[in-house]
C-alpha positions as CSV (number, residue, x, y, z in Angstrom):
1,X,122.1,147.2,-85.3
2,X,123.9,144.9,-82.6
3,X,126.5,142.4,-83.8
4,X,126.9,139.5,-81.2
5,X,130.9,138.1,-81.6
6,X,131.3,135.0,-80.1
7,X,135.4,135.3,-78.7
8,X,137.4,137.8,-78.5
9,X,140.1,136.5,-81.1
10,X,142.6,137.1,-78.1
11,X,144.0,136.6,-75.5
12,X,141.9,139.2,-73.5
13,X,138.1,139.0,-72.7
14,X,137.3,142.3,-74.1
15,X,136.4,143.1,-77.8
16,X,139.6,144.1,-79.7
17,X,139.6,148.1,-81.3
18,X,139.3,147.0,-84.5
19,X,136.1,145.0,-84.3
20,X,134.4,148.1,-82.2
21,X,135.7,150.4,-84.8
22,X,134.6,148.7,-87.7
23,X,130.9,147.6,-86.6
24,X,131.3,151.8,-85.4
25,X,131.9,152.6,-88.9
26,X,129.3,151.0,-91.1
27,X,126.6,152.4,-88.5
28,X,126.4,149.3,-86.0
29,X,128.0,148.2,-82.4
30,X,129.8,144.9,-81.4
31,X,129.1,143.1,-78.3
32,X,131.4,140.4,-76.9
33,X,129.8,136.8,-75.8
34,X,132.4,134.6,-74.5
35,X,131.6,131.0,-74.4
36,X,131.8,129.7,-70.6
37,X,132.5,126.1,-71.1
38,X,136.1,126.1,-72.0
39,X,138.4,123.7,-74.2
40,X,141.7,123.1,-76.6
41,X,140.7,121.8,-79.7
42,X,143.8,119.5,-79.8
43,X,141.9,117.2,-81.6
44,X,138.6,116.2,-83.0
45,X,137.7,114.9,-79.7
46,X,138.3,118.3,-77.7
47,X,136.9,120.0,-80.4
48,X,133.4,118.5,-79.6
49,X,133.6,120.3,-76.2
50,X,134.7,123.6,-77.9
51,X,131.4,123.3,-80.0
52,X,129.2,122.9,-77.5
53,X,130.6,125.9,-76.1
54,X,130.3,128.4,-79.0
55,X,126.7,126.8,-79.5
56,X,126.0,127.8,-75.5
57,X,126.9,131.1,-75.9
58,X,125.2,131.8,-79.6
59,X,122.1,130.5,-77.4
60,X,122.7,133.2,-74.3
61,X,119.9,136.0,-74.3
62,X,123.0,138.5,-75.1
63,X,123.7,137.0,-78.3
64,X,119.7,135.9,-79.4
65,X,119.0,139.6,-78.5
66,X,121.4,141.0,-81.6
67,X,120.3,141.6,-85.4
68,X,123.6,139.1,-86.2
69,X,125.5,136.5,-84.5
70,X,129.2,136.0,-85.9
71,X,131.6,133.0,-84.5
72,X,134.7,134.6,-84.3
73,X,136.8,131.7,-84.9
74,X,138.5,130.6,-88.3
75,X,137.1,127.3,-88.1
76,X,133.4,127.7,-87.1
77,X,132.9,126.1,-83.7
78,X,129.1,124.8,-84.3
79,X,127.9,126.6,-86.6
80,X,125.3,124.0,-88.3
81,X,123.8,123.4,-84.9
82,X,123.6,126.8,-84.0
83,X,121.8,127.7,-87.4
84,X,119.6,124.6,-86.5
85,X,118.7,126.6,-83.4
86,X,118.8,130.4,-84.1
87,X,116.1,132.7,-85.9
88,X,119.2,135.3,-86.0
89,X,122.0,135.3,-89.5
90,X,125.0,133.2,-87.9
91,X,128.1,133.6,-89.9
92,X,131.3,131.9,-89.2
93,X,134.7,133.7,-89.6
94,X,136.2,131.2,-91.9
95,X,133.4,130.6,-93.8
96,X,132.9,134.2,-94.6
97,X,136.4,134.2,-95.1
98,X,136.9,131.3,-97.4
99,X,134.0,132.5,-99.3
100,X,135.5,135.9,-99.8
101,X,139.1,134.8,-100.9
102,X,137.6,131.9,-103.1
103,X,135.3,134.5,-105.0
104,X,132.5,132.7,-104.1
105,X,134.2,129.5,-105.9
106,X,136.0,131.1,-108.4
107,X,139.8,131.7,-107.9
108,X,142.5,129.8,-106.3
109,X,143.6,130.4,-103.1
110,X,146.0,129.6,-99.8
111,X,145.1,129.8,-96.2
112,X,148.3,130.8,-93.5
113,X,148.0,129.9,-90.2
114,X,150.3,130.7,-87.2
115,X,149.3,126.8,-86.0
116,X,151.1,124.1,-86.8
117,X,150.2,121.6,-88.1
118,X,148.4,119.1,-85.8
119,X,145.8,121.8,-86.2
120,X,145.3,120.8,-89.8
121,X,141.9,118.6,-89.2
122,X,140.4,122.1,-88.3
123,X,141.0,123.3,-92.4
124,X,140.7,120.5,-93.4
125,X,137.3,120.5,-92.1
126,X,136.1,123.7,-93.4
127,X,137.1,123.2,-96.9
128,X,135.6,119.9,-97.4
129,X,131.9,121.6,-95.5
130,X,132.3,124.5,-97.9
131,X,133.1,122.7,-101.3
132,X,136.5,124.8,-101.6
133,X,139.2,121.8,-100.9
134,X,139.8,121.7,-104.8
135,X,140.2,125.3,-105.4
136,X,142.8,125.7,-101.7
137,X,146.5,125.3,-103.4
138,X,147.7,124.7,-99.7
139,X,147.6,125.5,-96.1
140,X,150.8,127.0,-94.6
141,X,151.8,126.3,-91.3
142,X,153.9,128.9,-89.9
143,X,154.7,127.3,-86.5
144,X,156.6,124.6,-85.0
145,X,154.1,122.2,-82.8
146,X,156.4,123.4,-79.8
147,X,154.2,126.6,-80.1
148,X,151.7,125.0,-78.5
149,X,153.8,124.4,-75.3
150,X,154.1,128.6,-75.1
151,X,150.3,129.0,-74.9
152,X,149.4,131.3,-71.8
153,X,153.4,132.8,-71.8
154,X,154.4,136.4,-73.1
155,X,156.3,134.9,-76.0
156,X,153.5,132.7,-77.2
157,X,152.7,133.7,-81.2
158,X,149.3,135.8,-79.7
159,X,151.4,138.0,-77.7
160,X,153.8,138.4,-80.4
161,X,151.3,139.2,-83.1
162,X,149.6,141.8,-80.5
163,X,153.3,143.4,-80.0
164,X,153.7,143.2,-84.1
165,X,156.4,141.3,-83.9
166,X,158.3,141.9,-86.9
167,X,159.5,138.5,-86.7
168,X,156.3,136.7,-86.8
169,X,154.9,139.1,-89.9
170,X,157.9,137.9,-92.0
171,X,157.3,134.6,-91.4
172,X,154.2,135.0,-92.8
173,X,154.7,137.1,-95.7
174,X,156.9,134.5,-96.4
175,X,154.0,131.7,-96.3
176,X,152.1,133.7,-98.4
177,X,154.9,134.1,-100.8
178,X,155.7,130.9,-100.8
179,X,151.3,129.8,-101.5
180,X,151.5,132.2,-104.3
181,X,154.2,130.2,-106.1
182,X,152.1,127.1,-105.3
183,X,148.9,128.8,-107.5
184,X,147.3,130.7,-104.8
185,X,145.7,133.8,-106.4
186,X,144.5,135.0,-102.7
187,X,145.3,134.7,-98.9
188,X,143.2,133.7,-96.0
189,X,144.8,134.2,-92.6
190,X,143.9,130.8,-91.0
191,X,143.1,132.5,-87.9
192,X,141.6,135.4,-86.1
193,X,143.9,135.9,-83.6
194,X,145.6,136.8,-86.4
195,X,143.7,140.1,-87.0
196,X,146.6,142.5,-85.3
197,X,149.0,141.7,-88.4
198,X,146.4,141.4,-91.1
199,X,147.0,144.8,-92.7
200,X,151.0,144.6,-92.5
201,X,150.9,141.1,-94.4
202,X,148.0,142.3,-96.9
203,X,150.6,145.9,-97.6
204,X,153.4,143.6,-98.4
205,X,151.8,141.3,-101.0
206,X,150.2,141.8,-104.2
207,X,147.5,139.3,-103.8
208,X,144.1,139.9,-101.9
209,X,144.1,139.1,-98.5
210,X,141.6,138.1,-96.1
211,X,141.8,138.7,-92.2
212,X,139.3,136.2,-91.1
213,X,137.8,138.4,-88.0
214,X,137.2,141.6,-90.1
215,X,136.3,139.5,-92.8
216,X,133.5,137.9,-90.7
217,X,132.3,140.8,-88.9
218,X,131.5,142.7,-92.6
219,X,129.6,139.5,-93.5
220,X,127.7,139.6,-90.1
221,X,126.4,143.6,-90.7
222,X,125.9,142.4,-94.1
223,X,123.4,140.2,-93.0
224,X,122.3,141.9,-90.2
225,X,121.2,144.8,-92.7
226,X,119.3,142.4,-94.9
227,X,116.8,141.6,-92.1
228,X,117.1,137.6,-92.9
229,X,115.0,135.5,-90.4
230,X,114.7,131.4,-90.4
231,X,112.6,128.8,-89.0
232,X,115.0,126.9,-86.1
233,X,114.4,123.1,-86.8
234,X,115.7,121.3,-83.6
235,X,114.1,119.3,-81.8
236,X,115.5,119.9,-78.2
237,X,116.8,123.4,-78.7
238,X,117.2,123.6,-74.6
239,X,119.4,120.3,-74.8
240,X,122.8,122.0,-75.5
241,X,122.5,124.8,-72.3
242,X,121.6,122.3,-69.8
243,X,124.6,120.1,-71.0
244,X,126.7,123.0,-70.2
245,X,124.4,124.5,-67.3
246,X,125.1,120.9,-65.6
247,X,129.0,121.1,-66.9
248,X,129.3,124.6,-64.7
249,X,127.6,124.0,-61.6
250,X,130.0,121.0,-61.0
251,X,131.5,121.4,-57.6
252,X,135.0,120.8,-59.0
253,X,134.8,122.0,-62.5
254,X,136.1,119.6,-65.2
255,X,138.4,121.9,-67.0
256,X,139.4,120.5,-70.4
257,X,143.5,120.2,-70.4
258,X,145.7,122.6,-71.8
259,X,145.8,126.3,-71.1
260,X,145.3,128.8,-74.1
261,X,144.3,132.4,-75.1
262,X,141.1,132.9,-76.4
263,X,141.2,132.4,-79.9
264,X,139.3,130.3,-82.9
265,X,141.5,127.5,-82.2
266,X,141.3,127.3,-78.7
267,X,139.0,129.2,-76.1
268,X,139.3,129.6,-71.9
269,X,137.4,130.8,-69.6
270,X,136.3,129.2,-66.4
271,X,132.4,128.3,-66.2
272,X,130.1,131.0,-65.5
């Protein structure tokens, strides 16, 4: 039972340990896709590129050959047009996630993010798709927007998180605290790069918390083990890969600005 993961969730092209080990562990293997056509979704604009990316790579034979697809990214890049497309389950980190630490639309919750909060529109997005905006007491921004300048360093908030920065978990804890006075009855961590501190935030609170990647990845076997197929409805289902197909083979490739890790926010890579 093969789970395809679109992105890594860092800043590395290889699957992180605790993905492996966990698809390992329920009986199933993990196998990294990374998109080709590469973007920051700064805005809603950029984000249209990053979609079309995640959408490319869900569409590669390496990801239609697995039992499950999952975006690994906390706000979904594509994930109606891939469904539109796929006979394989596609679940979405943060929708998984936001399912999970709603209860399926029945408790109150917060989402903390290491992004500030220029990156809002991407929440904002996913809570008003899934129903959930009423139920989300807030969404904590733990960085300054000069975080973004860092991206690609050793002291960007990745690096940090990888190293466990102890730093960087307090900050959060303290978000979390601070969402819990606000209502929140459970945490999503608004990101998967996010996954390295997961388990130290969740043992210092007394609330449920939700790390979106292992979050995501448990959905996807879920699924995978249920055997669901659908009928792909669009039209042009070849129309996305030869969009990016004609993207790559550019003689000088048109590199969206801004350098980042490989994360649900923001994904890089040059083209295949």
């Amino acid at each position: 039972m093969r789970i395809a993961i679109i992105g890594s969730g860092t800043a590395a092209k290889t699957l992180p340990a605790h993905l492996t080990e966990l698809a390992a562990d329920t009986g199933g293997e993990a196998t990294l896709v990374d998109p080709r056509l590469s973007a920051f979704a700064l805005s809603a604009y950029e984000r249209l590129v990053v979609d079309l990316g995640y959408v490319d790579a869900m569409q590669s034979s390496a990801a239609q050959d697995a039992a499950a697809i999952l975006i690994n990214s906390f706000a979904d890049y594509g994930i109606d047009a891939a469904r539109a497309v796929s006979t394989r389950p596609i679940i979405g980190a943060g929708e998984a996630t936001l399912h999970a630490a709603s209860d399926a639309g029945r408790r109150t919750f917060s989402i903390v993010t290491v992004w500030p909060e220029s990156m809002g529109f991407l929440y904002t997005e996913r809570l008003r798709s899934l129903g959930l905006t009423d139920l989300c007491r807030s969404v904590e921004h733990v960085s300054p927007e000069t975080e973004l300048q860092k991206l690609g360093s050793s002291d960007d908030v990745m690096q940090r998180m990888a190293r466990h920065d102890a730093t960087i978990i307090a900050r959060v804890v303290e978000a979390c605290e601070r969402a819990m006075r606000d209502g929140a009855a459970a945490i999503a961590l608004g990101c998967t790069c996010m996954a390295p501190i997961g388990p130290a935030v969740s043992a210092r609170l007394r609330v449920p918390v939700f790390e979106a990647s292992r979050t995501g990845l448990r959905a996807a076997l879920a699924a995978a083990r249920h055997g669901t197929r659908v009928t792909p409805h669009a039209t042009q289902p070849t129309l996305v890969p030869q969009i990016v197909a004609a993207w790559a083979g550019t003689t000088v490739p048109a590199k969206v600005t801004h350098t980042a890790g490989d994360c649900p926010v923001c994904i890089e890579g040059d083209p295949a």
